[in-house]
Every structure is written in structure tokens, then in C-alpha cells.
N, C-alpha and C positions, 0 to 999 in steps of 0.2 A: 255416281257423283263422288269426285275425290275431297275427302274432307280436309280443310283450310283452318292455320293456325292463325289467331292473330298476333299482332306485337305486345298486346299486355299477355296475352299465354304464355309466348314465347320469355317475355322478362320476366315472368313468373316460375318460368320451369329452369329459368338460367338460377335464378334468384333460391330454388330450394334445393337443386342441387350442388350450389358453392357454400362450402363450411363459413359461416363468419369466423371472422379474424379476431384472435382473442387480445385483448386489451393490452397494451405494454406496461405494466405496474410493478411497483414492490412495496413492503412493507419493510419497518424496522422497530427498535426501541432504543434507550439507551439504559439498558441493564447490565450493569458491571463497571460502567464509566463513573471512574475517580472524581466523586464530585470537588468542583470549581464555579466560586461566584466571586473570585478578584477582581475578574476584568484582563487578566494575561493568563491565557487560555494555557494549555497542556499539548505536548506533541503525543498524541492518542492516536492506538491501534481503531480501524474500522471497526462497526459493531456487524453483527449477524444480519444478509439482510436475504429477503427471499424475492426470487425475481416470478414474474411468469408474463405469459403473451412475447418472448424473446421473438421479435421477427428473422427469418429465414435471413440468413446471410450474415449474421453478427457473429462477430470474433471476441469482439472487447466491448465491455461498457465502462464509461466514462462515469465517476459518481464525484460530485461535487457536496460539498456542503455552505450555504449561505443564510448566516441573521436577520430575518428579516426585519428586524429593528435595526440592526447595523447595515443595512445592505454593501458600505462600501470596503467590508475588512473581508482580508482571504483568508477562509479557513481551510483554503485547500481540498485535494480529495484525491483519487488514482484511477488507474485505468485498471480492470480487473477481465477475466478471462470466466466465463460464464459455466459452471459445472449442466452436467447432464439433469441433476434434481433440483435443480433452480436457485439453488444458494449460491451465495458467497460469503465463502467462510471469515469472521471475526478474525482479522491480524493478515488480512491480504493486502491492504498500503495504511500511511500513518498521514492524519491530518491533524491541524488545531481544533481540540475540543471545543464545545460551547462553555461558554466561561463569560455570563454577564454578571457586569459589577453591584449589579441590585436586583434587583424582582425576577421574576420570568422574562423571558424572549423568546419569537417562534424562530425555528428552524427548518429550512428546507433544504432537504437531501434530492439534489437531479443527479438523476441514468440518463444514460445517452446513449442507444445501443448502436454501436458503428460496425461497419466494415473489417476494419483494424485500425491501429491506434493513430490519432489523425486521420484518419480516413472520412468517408463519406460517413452523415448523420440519417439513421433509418427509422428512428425511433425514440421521445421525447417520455419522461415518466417522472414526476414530483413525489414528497411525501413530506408530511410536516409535522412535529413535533414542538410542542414546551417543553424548556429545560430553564429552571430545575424543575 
């Protein structure tokens, strides 16, 4: 008698032999940035940010920064080239700092891991902060 797999076996033995794909994230702070609460923001160096899950094929990530109170002002951001230990080093492109005119405001920092710069988007990654 020849022994027969089925289809849930089979998706089962496909399913523990494929590594899951590890997450596209980063984290950051804002330690070292020249506090500002006028409301006319600062042309500010990047801060330190740590990447990990970089999906296979990315050249450049795209990092943005946006007020989520403000949503419609451009604080700008660059396009940066990804190191081997997942960083990107503090003073890789320069953006408008967070700089609201009264209380706290949230901020979010998007990665975009692409191809190359303009290129195809492969990979989507938030992170959000209060400042001050």
C-alpha cells in the first residue's frame, strides 16, 4: 500500500518549512533635537533610526516625516541607503523639525523600502512619536 498525503499535510509541511517573513518596522526618538515650539520649525539633521524586516531587493528607503495634527504642512524627509546592521545613521538627510506653536502634536515617521530611489514600493513601515 503506497502511503497518500493529503492537501492540509501537504500545506502543512509547505507552511513549517517556509521561514516567516519578518516584519518591516523601525523605531526612533527625538534625543538631541534642538527643542522648538514657535510653530516655524528648524531645517534638522535625521535622528538615529533602527530598521529591521528590510525586504530582499531594497536599495533605498524613503523616510518621511508628517503632524498628525497638522497633516497638510511638509516636513519633508530623504531617501537613505540601508547599512548591513540596520541603522541609519543621525545626519543622513535634513528635514523640518516638529515645531508646534502650543502643546504636544503626534508625529509620524513613514519608510518606504523601494527598489531604488523612485522606484517600485516593496514595503510600508510607520512609527509615531509626541513632541515635545
Amino acid at each position: 500500500m503506497k502511503p497518500t498525503l493529503t492537501l492540509a499535510a501537504i500545506a502543512t509541511a509547505l507552511t513549517l518549512a517556509t521561514p516567516a517573513l519578518a516584519e518591516f518596522r523601525f523605531s526612533f526618538d527625538w534625543a538631541g533635537l534642538k527643542s522648538c515650539t514657535s510653530g516655524n520649525p528648524n531645517t534638522v539633521h535625521n535622528p538615529l533610526f533602527k530598521v529591521s524586516g528590510v525586504p530582499q531587493g531594497t536599495t533605498v528607503i524613503r523616510f518621511q516625516l508628517k503632524d498628525l495634527d497638522v497633516p497638510g504642512y511638509n516636513h519633508g524627509g530623504g531617501y537613505v541607503t540601508i547599512a548591513k546592521d540596520g541603522t541609519v545613521p543621525a545626519k543622513s538627510f535634513k528635514y523640518k523639525s516638529p515645531c508646534p506653536p502650543s502643546g504636544k502634536h503626534t508625529y509620524e515617521w513613514t519608510a518606504t523600502a523601494m527598489t531604488r530611489k523612485n522606484g517600485k514600493a516593496l514595503a510600508k513601515a510607520a512609527a509615531r512619536a509626541s513632541y515635545p
